[in-house]
C-alpha positions as CSV (number, residue, x, y, z in Angstrom):
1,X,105.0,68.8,95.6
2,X,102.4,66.4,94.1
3,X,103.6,67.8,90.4
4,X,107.2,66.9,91.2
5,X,106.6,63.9,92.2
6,X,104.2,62.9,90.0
7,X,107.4,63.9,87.2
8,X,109.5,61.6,89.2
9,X,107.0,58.3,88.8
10,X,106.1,58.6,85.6
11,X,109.9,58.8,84.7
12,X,110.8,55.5,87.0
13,X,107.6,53.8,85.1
14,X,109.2,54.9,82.2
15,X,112.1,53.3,82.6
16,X,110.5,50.1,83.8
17,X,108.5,50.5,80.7
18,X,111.7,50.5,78.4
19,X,113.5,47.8,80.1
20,X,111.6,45.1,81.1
21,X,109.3,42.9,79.6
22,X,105.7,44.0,78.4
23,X,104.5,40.8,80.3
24,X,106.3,41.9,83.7
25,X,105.8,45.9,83.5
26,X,102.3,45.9,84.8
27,X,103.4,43.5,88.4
28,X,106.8,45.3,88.6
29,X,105.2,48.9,88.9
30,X,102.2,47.8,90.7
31,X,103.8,45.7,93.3
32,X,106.9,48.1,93.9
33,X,104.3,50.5,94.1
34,X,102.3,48.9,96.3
35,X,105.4,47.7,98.7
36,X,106.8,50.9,98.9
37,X,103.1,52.7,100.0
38,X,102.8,49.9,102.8
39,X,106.7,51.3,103.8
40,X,105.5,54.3,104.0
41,X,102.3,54.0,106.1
42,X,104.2,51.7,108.4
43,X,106.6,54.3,108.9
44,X,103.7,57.1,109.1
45,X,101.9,54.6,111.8
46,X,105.1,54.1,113.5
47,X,106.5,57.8,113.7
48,X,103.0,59.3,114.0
49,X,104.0,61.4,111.4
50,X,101.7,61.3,107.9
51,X,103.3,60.2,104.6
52,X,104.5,62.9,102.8
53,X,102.0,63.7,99.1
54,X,105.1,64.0,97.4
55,X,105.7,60.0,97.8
56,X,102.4,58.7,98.1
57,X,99.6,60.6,95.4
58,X,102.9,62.4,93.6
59,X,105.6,59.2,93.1
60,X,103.6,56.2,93.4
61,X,100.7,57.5,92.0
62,X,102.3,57.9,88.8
63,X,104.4,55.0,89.2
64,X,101.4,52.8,90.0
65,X,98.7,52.3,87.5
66,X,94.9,50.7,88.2
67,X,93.4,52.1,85.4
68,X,96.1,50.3,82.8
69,X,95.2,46.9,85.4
70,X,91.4,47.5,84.5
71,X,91.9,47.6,81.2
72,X,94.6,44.6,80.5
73,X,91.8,42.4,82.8
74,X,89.2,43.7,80.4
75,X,90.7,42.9,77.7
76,X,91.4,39.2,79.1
77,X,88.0,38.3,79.7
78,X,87.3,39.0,76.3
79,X,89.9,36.6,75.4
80,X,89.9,34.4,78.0
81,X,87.7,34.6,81.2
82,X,89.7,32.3,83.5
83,X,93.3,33.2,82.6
84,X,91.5,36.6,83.5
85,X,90.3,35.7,86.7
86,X,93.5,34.7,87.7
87,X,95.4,37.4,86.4
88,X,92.7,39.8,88.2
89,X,93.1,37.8,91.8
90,X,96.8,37.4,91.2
91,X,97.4,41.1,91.0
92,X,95.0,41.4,93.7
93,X,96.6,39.2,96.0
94,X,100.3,40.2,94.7
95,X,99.9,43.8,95.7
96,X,97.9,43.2,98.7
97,X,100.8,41.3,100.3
98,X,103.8,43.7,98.9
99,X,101.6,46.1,100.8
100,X,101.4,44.3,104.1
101,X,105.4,43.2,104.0
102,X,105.9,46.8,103.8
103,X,103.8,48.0,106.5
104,X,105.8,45.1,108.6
105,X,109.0,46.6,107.3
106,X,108.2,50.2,107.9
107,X,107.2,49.7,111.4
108,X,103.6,49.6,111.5
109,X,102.9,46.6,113.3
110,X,105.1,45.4,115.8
């Protein structure tokens, strides 16, 4: 299930890939990502059920990407150390709160 999903994200990053923005790619897939993983632990909190791996390590961990963040930060602070820093907290912060609206949205807290 994990390999099937993991097909499935790396095709939808794909596509965000090819039709978006090389600025934008990196906050679309992480905060989708992220938004849709808070869904799905609100609605795993919610049901009492647990998130299926299909979804969560196979689809969005495809889809999602830290290890591309890492490295576009990286390379920022060898450029610029403050747009860095707020590129790094942005994301931070960004992805953090897509998480939390979709843990609200899902169910998890009432």
């Amino acid at each position: 299930m994990v390999g099937i999903g993991g097909m499935i994200g790396t095709l939808l990053r794909y596509t965000i890939m090819v039709t978006t923005s090389d600025m934008l790619v990196l906050w679309l897939e992480n905060g989708i990502g992220s938004l849709v993983l808070g869904w799905l632990t609100g609605r795993a909190v919610a049901t009492g059920k647990t998130a299926s791996v299909l979804w969560t390590t196979g689809v969005l961990g495809s889809f999602t990407t830290f290890s591309t963040f890492s490295a576009e930060w990286f390379g920022l602070m060898q450029e610029n150390s403050i747009g860095a820093i707020f590129y790094g907290l942005g994301m931070t912060l960004i992805c953090f709160l897509a998480a939390a609206v979709g843990f609200k949205i899902g169910g998890g807290s009432k």
